[in-house]
C-alpha positions in Angstrom: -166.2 30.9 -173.8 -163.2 33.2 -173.9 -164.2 36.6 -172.1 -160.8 38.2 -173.8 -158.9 37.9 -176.5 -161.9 37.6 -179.1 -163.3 40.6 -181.1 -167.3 41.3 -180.9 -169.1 40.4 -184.3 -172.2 42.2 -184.7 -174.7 40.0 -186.3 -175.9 40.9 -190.0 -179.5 40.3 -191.1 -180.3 38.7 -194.5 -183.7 38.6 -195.9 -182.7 35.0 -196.8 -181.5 34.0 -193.7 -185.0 31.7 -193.2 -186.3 33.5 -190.3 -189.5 32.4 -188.7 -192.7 33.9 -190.6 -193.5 36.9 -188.5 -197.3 35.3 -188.2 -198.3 32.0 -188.6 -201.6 33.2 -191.2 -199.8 35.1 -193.5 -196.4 33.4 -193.6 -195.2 35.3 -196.5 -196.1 39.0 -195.6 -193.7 41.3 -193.2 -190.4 41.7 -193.3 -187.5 41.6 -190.8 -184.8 44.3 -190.1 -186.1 48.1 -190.4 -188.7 49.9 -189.4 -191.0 51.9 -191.2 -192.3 55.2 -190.1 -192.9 56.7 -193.7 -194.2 56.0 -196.8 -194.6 58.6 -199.9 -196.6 57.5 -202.8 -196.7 59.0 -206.0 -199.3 57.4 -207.9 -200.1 57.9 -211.5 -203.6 56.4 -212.3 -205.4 55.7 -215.9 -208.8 54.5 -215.7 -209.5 53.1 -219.4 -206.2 51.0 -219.4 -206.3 50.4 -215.9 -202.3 51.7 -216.0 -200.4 52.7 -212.7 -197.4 54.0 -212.6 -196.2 54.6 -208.9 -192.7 56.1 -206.9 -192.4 55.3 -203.5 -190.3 57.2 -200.9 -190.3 54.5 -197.8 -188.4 55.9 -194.6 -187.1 53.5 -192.3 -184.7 52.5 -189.6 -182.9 49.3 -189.6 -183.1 46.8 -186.7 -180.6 45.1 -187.4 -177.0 45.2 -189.5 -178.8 44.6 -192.9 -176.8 43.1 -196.1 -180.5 42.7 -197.6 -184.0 43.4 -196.7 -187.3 42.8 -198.6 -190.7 44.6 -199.0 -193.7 42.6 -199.9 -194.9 44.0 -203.9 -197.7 41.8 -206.1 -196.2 40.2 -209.5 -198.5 42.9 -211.5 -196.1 45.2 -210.7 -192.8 45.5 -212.2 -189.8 47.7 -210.9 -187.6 49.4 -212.7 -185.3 51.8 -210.4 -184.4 51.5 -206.9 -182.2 53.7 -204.8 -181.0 53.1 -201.2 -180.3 56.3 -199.2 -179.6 58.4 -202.5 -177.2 55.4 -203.9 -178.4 53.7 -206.7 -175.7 51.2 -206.7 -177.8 48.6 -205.3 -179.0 45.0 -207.0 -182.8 44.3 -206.7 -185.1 41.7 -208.1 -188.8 40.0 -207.7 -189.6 36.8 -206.6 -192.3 35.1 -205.0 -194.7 38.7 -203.8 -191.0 40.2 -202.3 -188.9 42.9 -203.7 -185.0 41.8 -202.7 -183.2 44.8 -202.5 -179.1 44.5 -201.5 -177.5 47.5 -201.0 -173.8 48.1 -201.9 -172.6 46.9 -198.5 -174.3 46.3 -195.2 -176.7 49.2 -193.4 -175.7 49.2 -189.9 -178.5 48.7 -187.1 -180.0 52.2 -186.0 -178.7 53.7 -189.5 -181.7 56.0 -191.5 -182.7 53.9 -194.2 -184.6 55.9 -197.3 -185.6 53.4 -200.3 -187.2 55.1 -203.7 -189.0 52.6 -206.1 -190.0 53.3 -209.4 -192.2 50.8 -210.7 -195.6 50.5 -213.1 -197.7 47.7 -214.3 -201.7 46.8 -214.2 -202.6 46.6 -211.2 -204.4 43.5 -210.0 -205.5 42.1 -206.7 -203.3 39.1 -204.7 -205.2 35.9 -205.2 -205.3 34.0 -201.8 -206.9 32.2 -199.2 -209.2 34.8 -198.6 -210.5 35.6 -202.4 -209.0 38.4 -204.4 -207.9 41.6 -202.3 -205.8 44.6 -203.3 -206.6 47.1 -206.2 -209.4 45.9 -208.7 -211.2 47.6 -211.2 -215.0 49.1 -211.2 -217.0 49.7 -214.1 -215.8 53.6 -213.9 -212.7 53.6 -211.8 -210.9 51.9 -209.1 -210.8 50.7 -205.7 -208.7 49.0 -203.4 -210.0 46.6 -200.5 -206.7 45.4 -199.0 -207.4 44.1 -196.3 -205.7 41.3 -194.8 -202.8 41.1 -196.9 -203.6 43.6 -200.7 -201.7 46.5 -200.0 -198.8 45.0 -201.8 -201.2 44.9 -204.9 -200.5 48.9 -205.4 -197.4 49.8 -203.5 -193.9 48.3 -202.3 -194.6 47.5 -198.4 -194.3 45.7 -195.1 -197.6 44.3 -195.4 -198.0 43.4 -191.8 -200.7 45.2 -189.5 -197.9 45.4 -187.1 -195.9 47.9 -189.1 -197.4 51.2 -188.5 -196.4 54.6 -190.4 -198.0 58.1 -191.5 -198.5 58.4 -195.3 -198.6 61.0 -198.1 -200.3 59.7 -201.0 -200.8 61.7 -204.4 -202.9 60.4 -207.2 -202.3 61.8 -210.7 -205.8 60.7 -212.8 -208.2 61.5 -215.6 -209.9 64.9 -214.3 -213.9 63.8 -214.7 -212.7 61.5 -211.6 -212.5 61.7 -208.1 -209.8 60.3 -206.0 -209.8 59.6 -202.6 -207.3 58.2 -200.3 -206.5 58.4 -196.2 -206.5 61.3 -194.8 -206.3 65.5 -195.2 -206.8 66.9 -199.0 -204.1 69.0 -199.0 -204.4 70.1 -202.4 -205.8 69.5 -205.7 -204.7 71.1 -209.1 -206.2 70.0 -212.6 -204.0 70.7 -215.7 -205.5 69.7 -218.9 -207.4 66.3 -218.5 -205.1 65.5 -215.7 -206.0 66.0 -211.9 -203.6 65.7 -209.2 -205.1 65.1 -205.7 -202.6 65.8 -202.5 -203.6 63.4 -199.1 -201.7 63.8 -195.8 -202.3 60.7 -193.1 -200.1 61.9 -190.2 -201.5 59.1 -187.2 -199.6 55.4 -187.9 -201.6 53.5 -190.2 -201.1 49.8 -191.5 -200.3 48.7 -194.4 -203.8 46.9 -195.3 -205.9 50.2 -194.0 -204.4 52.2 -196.8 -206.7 53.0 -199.8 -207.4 54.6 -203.2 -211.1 55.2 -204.1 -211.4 56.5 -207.6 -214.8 56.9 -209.8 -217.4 59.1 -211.1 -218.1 61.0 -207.8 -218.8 64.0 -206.0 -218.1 65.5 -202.7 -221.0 65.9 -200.3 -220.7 67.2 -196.5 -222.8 65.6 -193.9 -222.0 67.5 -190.8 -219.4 70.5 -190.6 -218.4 69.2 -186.7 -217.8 68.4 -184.0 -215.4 65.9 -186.3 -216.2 67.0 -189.8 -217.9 63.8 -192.3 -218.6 64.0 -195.6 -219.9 61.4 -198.4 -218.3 61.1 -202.2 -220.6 59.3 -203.8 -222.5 59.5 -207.5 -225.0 62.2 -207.7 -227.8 59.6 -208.3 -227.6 58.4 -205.1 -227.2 60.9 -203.1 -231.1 61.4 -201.9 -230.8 57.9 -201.1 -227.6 58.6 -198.7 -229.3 60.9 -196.8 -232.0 58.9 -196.0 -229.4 55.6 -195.4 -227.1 57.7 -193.6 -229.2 60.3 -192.1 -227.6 59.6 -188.8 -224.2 58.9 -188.9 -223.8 62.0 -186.9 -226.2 60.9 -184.2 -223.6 57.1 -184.5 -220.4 59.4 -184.2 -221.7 61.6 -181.1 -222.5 58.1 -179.2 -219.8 56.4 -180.2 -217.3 59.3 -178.6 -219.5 59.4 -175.5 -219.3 55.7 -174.9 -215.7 54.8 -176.6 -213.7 58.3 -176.1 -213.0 60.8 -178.4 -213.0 59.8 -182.4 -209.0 59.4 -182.9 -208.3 60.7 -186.6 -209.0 64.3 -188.0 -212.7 63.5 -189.8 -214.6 60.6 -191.6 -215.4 60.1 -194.9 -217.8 57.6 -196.5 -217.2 56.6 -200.1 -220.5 54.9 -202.4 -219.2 53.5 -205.4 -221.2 53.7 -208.2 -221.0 48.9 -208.2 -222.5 47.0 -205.7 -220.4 45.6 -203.6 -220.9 42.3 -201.3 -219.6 44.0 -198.2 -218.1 47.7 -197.1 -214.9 47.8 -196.4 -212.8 49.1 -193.6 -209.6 52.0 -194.3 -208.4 54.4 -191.8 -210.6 57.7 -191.5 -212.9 56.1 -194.1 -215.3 53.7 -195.0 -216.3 52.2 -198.3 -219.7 50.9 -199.5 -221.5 50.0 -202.6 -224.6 51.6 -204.3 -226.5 48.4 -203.2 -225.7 49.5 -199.5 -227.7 53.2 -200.1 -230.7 51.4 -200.9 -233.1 54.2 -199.7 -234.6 52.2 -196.7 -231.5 52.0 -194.1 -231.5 48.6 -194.6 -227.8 47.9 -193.8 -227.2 50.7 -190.6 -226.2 47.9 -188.9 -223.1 48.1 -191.3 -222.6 52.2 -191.2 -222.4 51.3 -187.4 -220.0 48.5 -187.7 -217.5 50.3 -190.3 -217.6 53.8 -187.9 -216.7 51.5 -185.1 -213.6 50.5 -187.2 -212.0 53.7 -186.6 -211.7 53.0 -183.0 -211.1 49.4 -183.3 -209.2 48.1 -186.1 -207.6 51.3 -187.0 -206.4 53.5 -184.2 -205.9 50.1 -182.3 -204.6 47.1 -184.3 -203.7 43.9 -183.9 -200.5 42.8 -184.4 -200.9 39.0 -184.9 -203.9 38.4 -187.1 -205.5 35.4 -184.4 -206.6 37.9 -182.6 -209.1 39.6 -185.2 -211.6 39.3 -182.6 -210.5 42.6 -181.2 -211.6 44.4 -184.3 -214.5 42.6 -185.7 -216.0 41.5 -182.0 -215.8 45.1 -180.9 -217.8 46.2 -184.4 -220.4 43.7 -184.2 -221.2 44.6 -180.5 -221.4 48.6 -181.6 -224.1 47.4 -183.8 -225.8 46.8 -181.1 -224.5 49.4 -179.1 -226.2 51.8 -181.6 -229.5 50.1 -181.8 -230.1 50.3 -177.8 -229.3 53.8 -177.6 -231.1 54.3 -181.0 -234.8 53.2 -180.0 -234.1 49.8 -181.2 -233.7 46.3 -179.7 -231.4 46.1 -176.4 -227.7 44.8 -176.7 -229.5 42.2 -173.9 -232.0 40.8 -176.1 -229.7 41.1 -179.7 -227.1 38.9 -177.5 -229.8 36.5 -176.5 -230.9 36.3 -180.1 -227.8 36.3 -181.4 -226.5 33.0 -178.6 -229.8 30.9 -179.5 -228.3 31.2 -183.4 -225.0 30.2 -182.6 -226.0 27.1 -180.5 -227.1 25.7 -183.7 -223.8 26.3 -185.0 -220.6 23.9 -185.7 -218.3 23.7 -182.6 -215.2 23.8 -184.2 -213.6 27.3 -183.7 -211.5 29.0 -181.1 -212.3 32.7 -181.0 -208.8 33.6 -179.6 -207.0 31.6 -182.4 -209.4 31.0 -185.1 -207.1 29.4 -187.8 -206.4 31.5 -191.2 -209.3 29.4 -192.9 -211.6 30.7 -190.4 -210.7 34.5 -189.5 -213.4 35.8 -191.4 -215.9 33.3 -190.1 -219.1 35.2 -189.1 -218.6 33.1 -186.0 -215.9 35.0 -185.2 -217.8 38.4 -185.5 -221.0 37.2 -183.3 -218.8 35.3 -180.6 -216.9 38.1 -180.6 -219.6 40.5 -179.7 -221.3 38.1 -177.5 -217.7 37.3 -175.4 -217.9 41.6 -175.2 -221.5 41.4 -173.6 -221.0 38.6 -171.4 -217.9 40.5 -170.0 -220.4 44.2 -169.9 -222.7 41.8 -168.0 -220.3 40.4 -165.7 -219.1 43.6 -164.1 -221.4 46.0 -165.0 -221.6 49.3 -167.4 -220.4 51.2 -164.5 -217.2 49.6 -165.5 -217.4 48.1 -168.9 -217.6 51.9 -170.5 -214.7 53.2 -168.3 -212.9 50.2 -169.6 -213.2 50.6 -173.0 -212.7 54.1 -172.9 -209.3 53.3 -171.3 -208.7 50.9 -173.8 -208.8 53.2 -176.6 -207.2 55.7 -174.9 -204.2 54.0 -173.4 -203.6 52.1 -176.6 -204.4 55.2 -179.0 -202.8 54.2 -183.1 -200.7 51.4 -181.4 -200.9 47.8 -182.0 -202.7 45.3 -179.6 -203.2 41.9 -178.5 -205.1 39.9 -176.6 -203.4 39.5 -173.4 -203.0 43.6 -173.5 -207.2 43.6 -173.5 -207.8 40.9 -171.0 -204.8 42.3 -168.5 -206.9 45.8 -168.7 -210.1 43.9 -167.9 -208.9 42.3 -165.1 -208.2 45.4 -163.8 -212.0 46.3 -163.8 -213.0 42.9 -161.9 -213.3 40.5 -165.1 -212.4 37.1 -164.0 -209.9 35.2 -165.9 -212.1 32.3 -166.2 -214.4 34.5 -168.8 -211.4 35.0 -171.1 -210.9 31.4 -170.6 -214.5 29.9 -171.5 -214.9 32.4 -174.4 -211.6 32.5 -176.0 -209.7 29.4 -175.5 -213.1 26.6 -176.1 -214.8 25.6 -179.0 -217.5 25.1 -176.9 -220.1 28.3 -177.0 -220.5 29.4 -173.4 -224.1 30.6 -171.4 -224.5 34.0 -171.3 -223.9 35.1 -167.9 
């Protein structure tokens, strides 16, 4: 190599340049070369046709010297203008579940990258090897259930949990609705038989945690503080709520005294007037369906396991989807966390339980790195929660609460692995060998 003589070429990203896939599960999502730490969606919503019509202001910083970049937007979806930093003298197209946008000439690395795109279409959710996930229709309304890889179904994206940003989301709709998304209702103005709703999410949220909720509701508050919750729901099932969810505020209060201090400005649980086969998870919310407000608090277990989400899943989240374990293993265990200091069953004698079941399970998953085929495996949620007790029984709950109260705190709306979890343990007097027996084997270990 010549040291002089020779002029420095700074190297230009192309979104076709056939990088690596940013995660081995979902290949196709994420994006190289910018940064988001912004998105503005204007959404326009039509319940009978099931229309949306949608602008989206994305803020970004390259990474890179970018003569193209890419976000990840479903085929429903159709766009019609794009502008790069005020410029619309750009070329776009769709292809594959990507936008392709090229700019006029190359965006320098470190340079302020603002991208508006207009586009409209019926929304429907991204078939794949998870089922259908994204926006879908109710009988009377919307909702979206993104997670791992929908998000794209409503909105232009980096649809990887690893790209974090704040959000301001307004919802234009037919005015006998209610729409809810993540975080503060700013405002709210009706004109005619239209409603525009105003939502402000200022902590870094990913892609797949970010929701619209829209049906025949109305807005109920369940406790006024110390963090403020309230329920939208259908009138005829609100009696039922407050028997189902009676004590969320009881949940929240142990939750902050065992896992630190609740990270986002309130909570907000959504009934939709379906059933739906699970809840699901969004930041500063939680979704579930009329079959979950049964009346008999039947399913507490799950008002548990979605609160839980906030701390784990949501303020911290992965950034490599193998390591799912840290949301769902850390929701399962609060389950029991809640029923031991609830006048139910013991975390000690739900793990025992819980182990005997597994043991009569297949041996063919690796908590630490289940596979794509197998990340939603209920094994995955129980070994999880059992790998969490077997660690509170090795050193003790004189250290397992400081622990995770470090956890949450240290890594507070940031992304986390693994390795960042297990290095903290260590820390407390976890030996190595645990992490290695519960997370690396197929084999299910002995409770300790």
């Amino acid at each position: 190599m010549k040291l002089g003589g020779s002029k420095m070429v700074t190297p230009v990203f192309d979104v076709d340049g056939g990088d690596a896939p940013l995660d081995e599960y979902l290949p196709q999502n994420g994006n190289r070369g910018y940064r988001v730490s912004r998105y503005e969606l204007d959404l326009e919503y039509k319940v009978e046709s099931n229309r949306l019509a949608g602008k989206a202001k994305i803020t970004a910083v390259t990474t890179a010297t970018v003569a193209k970049f890419a976000f990840d937007l479903g085929p429903a979806l159709r766009v019609a203008k794009v502008s790069v930093n005020g410029s619309r003298s750009v070329k776009f197209a769709q292809h594959r579940g990507k936008l392709k946008i090229t700019p006029a000439k190359p965006i320098p690395s470190g340079a302020a990258l603002v991208v508006t795109v207009q586009y409209s279409g019926t929304p429907k959710p991204i078939n794949g090897f998870w089922g259908e996930v994204g926006w879908d229709e109710l009988t009377e309304g919307s909702i979206v259930a993104s997670q791992p890889n929908g998000a794209a179904s409503w909105f232009p994206c980096d649809d990887h949990p690893v790209s974090k940003a704040s959000y301001g989301i307004t919802i234009t709709t037919d005015s006998p609705y209610y729409a809810v998304a993540n975080g503060t209702l700013v405002s709210k103005q009706t004109r005619a038989s239209r409603t525009t709703w105003v939502y402000e999410q200022p902590e870094p949220m990913a892609s797949y945690l970010a929701t619209v909720q829209i049906g025949p509701y109305v807005s109920h508050t369940t406790s006024a503080g110390p963090v403020p919750m309230k329920a939208i729901l259908p009138q005829r099932l609100r009696q039922n709520f407050e028997h189902d969810f009676g004590r969320q505020t009881e949940m929240m209060s142990t939750f902050e005294r065992l896992y630190g201090p609740y990270p986002f400005a309130a909570y907000t649980v959504v009934v939709t007037d379906d059933d739906l086969e699970i809840p699901i998870e969004a930041q500063g919310l939680s979704i579930f369906g009329a079959n979950h407000c049964s009346g008999t608090r039947y399913f507490e277990r799950l008002v548990a396991h979605e609160l839980a989400h906030q701390w784990f899943g949501n303020s911290l989240t992965l950034g490599k989807w193998k390591d799912i374990w840290l949301h769902e293993g850390f929701a399962c265990y609060s389950e029991w966390i809640w029923a031991e200091n609830s006048g139910g069953s013991s975390a000690k004698d739900k793990a025992r339980r819980v182990h005997t079941m597994q043991r009569g399970l297949p041996r063919d998953l690796v908590l630490g790195d289940p596979g794509p085929a197998k990340m939603f495996d209920d094994r995955v949620y129980k070994r999880g929660a059992l790998a969490l007790h077997a660690l509170r029984t090795t050193v003790g709950d004189d250290k397992f609460f400081p622990l995770i109260q470090e956890w949450t705190s240290k890594y507070r709306y940031s992304t986390v692995s693994t390795a960042d979890f297990t290095d903290l343990a260590s820390r407390y007097g976890c030996p190595r060998t645990l992490w290695d027996e519960w997370l690396n084997q197929t084999q299910l270990p002995a409770l300790p």
